[in-house]
C-alpha positions as CSV (number, residue, x, y, z in Angstrom):
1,X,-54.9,91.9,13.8
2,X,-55.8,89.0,16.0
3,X,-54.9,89.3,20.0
4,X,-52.4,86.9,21.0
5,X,-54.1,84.7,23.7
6,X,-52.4,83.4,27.0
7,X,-52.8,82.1,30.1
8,X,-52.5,85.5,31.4
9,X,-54.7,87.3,29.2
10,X,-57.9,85.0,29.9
11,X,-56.7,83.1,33.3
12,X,-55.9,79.5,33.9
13,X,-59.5,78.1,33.7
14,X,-61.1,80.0,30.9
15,X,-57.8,78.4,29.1
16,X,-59.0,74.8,30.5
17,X,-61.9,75.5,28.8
18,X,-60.4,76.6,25.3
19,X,-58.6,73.5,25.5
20,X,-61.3,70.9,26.0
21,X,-62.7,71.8,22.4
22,X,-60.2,70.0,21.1
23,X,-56.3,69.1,19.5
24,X,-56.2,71.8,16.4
25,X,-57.5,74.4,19.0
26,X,-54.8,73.3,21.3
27,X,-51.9,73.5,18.8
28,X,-53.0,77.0,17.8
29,X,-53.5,78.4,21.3
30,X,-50.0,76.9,22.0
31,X,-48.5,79.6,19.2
32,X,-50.8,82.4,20.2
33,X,-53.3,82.7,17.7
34,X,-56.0,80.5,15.8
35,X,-55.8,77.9,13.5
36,X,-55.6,78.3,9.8
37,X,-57.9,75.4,8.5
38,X,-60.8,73.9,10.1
39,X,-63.2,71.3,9.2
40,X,-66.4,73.0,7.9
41,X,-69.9,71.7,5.7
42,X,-69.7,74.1,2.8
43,X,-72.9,74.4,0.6
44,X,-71.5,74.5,-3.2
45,X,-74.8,76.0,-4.5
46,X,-78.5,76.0,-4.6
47,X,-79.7,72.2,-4.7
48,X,-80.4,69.0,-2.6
49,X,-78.1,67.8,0.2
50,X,-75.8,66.7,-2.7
51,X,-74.9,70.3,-2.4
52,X,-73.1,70.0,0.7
53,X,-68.9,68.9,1.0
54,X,-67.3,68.2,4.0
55,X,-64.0,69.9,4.1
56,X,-61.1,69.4,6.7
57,X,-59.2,72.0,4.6
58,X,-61.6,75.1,4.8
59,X,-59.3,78.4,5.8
60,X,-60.5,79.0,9.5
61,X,-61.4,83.0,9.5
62,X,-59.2,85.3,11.6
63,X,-60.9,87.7,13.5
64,X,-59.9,91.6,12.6
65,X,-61.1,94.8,14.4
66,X,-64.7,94.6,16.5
67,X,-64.6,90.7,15.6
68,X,-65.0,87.8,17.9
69,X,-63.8,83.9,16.7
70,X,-65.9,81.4,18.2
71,X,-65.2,78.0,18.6
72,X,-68.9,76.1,17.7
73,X,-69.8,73.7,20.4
74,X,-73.8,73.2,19.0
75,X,-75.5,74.3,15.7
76,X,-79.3,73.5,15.5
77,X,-81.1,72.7,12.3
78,X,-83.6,75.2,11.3
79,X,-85.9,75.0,8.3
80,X,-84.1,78.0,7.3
81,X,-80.9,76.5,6.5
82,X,-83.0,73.9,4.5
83,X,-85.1,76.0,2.1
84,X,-81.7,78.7,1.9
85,X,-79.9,75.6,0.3
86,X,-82.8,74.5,-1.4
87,X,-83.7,78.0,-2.9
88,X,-87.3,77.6,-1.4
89,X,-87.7,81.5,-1.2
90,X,-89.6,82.1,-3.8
91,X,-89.2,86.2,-4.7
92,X,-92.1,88.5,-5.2
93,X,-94.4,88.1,-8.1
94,X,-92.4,84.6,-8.8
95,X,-93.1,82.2,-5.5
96,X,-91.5,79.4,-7.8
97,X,-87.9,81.5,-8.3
98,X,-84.7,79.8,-6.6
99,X,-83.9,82.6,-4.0
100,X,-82.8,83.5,-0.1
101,X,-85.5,85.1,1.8
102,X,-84.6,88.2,0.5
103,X,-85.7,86.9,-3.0
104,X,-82.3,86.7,-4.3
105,X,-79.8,83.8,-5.3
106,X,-77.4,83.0,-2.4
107,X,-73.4,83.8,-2.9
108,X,-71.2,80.4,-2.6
109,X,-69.4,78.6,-1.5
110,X,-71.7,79.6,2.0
111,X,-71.0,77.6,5.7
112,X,-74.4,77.3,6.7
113,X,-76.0,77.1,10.3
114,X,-77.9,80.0,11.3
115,X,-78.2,78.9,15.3
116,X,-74.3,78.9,17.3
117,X,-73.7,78.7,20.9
118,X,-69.8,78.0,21.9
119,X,-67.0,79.4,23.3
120,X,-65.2,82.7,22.4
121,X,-61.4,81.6,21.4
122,X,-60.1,85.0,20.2
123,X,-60.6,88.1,19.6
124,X,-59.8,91.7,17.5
125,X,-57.1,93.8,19.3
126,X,-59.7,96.3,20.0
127,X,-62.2,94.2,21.8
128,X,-62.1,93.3,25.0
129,X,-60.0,90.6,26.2
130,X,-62.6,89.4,29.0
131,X,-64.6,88.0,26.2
132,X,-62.0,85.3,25.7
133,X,-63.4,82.0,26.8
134,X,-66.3,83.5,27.4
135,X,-69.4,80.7,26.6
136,X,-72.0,82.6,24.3
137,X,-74.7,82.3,22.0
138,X,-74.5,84.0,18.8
139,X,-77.3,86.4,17.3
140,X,-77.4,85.3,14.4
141,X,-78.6,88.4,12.3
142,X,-75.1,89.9,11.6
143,X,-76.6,93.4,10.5
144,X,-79.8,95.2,11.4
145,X,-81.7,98.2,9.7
146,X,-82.9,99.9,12.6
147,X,-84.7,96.7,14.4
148,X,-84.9,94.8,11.3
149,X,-82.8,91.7,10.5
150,X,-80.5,91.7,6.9
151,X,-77.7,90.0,6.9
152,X,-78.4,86.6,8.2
153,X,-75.6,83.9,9.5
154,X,-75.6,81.1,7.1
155,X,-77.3,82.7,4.1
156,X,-75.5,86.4,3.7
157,X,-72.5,85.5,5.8
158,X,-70.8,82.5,7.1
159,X,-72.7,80.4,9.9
160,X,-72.3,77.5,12.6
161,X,-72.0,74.0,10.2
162,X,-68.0,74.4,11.2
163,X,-65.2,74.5,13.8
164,X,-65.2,78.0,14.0
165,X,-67.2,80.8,13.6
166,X,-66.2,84.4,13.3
167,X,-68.8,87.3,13.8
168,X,-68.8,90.7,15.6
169,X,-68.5,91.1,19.3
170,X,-71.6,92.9,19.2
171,X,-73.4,89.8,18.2
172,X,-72.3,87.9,21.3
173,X,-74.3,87.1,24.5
174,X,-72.6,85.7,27.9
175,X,-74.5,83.2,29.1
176,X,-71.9,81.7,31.4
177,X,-74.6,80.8,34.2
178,X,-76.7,79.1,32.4
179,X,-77.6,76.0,33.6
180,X,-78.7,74.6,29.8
181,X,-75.9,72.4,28.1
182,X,-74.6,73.7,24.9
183,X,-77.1,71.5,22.4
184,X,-79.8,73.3,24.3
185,X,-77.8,76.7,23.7
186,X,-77.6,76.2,20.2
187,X,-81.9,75.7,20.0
188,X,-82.3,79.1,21.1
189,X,-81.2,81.7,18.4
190,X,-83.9,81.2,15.8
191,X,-86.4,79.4,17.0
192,X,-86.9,81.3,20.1
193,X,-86.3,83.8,18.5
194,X,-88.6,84.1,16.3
195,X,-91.1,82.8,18.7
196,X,-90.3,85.5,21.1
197,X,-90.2,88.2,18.4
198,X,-93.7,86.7,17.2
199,X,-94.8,86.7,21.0
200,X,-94.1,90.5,21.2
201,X,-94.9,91.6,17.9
202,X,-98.7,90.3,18.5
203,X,-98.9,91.9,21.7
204,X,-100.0,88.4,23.8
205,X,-100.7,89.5,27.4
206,X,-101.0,86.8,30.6
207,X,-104.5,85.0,30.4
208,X,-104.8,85.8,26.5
209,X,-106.4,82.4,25.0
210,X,-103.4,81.7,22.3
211,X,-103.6,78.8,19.5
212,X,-99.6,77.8,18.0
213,X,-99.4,76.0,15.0
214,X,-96.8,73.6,14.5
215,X,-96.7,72.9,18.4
216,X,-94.3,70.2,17.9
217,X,-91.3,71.7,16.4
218,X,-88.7,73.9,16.9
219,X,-90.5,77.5,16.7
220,X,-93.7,75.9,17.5
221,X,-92.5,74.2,21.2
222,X,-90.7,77.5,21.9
223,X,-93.7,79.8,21.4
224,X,-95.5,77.1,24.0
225,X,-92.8,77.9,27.0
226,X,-92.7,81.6,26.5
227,X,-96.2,81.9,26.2
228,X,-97.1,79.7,29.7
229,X,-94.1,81.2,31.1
230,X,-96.3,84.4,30.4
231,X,-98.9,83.4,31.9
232,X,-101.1,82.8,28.8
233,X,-104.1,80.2,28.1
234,X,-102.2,78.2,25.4
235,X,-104.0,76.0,22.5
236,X,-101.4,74.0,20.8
237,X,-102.5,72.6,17.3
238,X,-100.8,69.4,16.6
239,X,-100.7,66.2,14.5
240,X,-101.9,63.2,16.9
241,X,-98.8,61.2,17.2
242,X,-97.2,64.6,18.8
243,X,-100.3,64.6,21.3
244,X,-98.6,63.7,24.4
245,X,-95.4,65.0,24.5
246,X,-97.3,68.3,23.3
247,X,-99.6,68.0,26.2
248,X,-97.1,67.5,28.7
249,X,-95.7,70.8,27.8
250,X,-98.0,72.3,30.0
251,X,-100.6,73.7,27.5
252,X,-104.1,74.8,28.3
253,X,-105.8,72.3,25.3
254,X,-104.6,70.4,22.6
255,X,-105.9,70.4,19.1
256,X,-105.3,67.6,16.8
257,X,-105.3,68.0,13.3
258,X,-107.4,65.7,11.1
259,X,-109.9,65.4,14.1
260,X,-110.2,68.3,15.6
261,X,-111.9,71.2,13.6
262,X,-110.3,74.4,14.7
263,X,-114.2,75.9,14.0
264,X,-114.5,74.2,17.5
265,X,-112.5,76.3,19.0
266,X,-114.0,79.4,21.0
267,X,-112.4,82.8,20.0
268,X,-109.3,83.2,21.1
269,X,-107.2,86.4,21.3
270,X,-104.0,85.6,19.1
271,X,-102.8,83.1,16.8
272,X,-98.6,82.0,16.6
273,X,-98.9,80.3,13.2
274,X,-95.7,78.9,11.7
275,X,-97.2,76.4,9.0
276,X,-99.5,78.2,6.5
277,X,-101.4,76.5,4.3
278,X,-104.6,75.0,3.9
279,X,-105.7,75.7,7.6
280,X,-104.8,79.2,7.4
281,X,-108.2,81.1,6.3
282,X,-109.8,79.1,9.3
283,X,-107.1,80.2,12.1
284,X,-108.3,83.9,10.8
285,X,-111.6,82.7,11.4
286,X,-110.9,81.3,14.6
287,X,-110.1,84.3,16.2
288,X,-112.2,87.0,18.3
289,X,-113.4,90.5,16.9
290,X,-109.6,93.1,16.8
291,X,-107.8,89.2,17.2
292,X,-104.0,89.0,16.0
293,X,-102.6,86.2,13.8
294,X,-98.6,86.4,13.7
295,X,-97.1,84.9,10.6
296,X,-93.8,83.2,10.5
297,X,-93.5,80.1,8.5
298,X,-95.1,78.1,5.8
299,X,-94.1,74.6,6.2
300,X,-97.4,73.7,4.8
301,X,-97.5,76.0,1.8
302,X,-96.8,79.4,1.0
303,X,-99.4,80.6,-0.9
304,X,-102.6,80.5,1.0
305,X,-106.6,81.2,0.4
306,X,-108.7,83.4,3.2
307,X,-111.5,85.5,2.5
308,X,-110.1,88.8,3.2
309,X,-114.0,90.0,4.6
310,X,-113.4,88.1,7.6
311,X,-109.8,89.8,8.3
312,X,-111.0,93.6,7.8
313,X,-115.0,93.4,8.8
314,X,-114.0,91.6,12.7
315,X,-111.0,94.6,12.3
316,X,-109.0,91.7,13.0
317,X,-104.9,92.5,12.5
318,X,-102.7,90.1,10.3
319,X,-98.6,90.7,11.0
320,X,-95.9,89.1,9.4
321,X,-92.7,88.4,11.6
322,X,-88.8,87.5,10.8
323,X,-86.9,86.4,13.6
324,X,-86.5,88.8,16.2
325,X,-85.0,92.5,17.2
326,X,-81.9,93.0,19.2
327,X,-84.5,93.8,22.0
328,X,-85.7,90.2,21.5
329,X,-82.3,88.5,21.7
330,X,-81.4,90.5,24.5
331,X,-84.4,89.1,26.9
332,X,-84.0,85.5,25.5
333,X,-80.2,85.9,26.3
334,X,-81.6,86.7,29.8
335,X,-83.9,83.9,30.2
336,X,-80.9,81.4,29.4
337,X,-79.1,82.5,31.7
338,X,-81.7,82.1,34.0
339,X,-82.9,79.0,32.9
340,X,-86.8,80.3,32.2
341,X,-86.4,78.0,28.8
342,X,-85.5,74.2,28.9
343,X,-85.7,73.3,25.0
344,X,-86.1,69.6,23.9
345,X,-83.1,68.3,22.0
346,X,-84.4,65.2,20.1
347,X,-81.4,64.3,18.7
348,X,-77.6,65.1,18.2
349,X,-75.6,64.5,14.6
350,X,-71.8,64.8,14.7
351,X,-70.8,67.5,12.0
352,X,-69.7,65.2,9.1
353,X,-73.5,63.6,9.7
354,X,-75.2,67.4,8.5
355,X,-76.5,65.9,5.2
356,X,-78.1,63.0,6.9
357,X,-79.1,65.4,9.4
358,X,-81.0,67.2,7.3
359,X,-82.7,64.6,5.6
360,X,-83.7,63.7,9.3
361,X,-84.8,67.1,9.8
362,X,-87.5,66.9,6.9
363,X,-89.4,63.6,8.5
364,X,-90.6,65.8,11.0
365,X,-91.7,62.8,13.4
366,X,-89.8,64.2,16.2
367,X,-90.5,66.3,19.0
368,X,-88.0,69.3,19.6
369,X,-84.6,70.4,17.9
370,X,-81.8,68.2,15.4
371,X,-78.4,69.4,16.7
372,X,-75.2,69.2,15.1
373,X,-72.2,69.4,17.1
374,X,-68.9,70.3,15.6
């Protein structure tokens, strides 16, 4: 059952505020209750950007018990959306099969968009009517087993590429004081995130000497903030027309690939690697006796060589991270509201634009996060 909203039940300004996101949410909030079609990017299967239809017909979801309906202001572009469309999983023993990351085939049609920040519109008649145009960001891991993410927005459930977005209250967080504007919102879910679950999970302590790979994207830029924000000595590997902006960032050193050899490097404590590939066996190398390398990403192959001496004689520790624990969310909730994170939003894409957006995304000569905004 969906709680009828009113003026009275969420107050004169949170109803402003409804109304602003525009006509179709006006009209419903009018007659009490959502609307019954929105306009949403539905991926029709596994496949290229071909595989995505813009539909102003899509049934907008109607929130039932412990449910929240959020009307999506920002969705960021994520190389998980990509390689969930694309298939790009691989699955074990098979790193060629068309899968999800849980090394399975995806269930369509699927809205995609794994990172939302908007407003809350309605809400299940048991939840609590306070939440009602409440601005939020949405954890986008629908279901944990204990602090481990498996069902994921936009790959196992519904995600952000739409008007609306329904999820469970418990996946909300307020962040009505934060001083970041909604396209910044949206940046946070999953790549700092993951960053800050990556941060944790190796441990990385103020004054550490920390190398990220992939300094100039999404995951990559976020580990850099949270990890000077923590008061660590931070290396950011990079490609040398990203230099600058990378520097400016307020890291330690840069080092550029294709010049600089990362054998150059003195030992450092921890490595935040979200690229894989070639360069991989010589970040293990490039760390100190009992260092940590954190895994995340392989934007520049999966499958990667290392001489497995160097990882167990220098009792060095290899971790592999997804996203982030409730925990996680929680303190990066926090630090929006806060403002202790300012990401970079490099460019913005109207939701009708997400194919082209995409295509965008996979240049990768671009400092920061692609945003839709629906």
């Amino acid at each position: 059952m969906v709680t009828r909203v009113t003026d009275r039940a969420i107050g004169t300004e949170a109803m402003r505020g409804v109304v602003r996101h525009g006509c179709a949410i006006v009209a419903s909030m009018n007659e009490g209750k959502p609307p019954t079609v929105m306009t949403a990017a539905v991926t029709t299967g596994h496949g290229g950007p071909e595989q995505i239809e813009i539909r102003t017909d899509w049934p907008c979801p109607q929130p039932s018990s412990g449910d929240a309906l959020v009307s999506v202001t920002a969705a960021a572009l994520n190389n998980t959306d990509i390689w969930s469309r694309e298939g790009a999983y691989g699955a074990p023993g098979r790193p060629d099969a068309i899968a999800g990351w849980k090394g399975v085939p995806l269930d369509f049609p699927r809205i995609q968009g794994i990172d939302i920040a908007g407003r809350v519109v309605a809400v299940g008649d048991d939840v609590d009517l306070a939440w009602v145009g409440t601005r939020v960001i949405v954890d986008p891991t629908a279901t944990y087993a204990g602090a481990f993410p498996t069902d994921i927005a936009g790959s196992e459930v519904d995600g952000g590429f739409a008007q609306f977005h329904l999820c469970s209250v418990d996946q909300l967080h307020d962040v009505s004081g934060s001083p970041l504007t909604d396209a910044q919102l949206a940046c946070l879910p999953t790549a700092y995130g993951t960053a800050l679950g990556m941060i944790n999970r190796a441990q990385c302590l103020p004054g550490e000497r920390v190398v990220v790979t992939g300094s100039s994207g999404g995951v990559g830029m976020a580990a850099i903030q949270l990890l000077v924000s923590r008061g660590c000595h931070v290396i950011a590997r990079t490609s040398a027309p990203h230099r600058d902006r990378v520097d400016a960032a307020g890291v330690a050193q840069v080092s550029v690939r294709d010049v600089d050899a990362l054998s150059d490097l003195d030992e450092v404590d921890a490595v935040i690697d979200v690229v894989g590939g070639d360069e991989f066996g010589s970040l293990i190398d490039a760390l100190r006796d009992g260092g940590r390398l954190v895994t995340a990403g392989a934007i520049a192959g999966p499958v990667v060589p290392f001489d497995i001496r160097q990882l167990y004689l220098r009792q060095r520790t290899l971790i592999g991270s997804t996203m982030h624990t409730p925990s996680d969310f929680s303190q990066l909730a926090s630090a929006a509201v806060v403002g202790d994170v300012e990401p970079l939003v490099a460019e913005t894409f109207a939701l009708a634009e997400l194919a082209a957006a995409q295509e965008r995304f996979l240049e990768r000569d671009f400092v920061g996060k692609l945003v839709v905004e629906p």
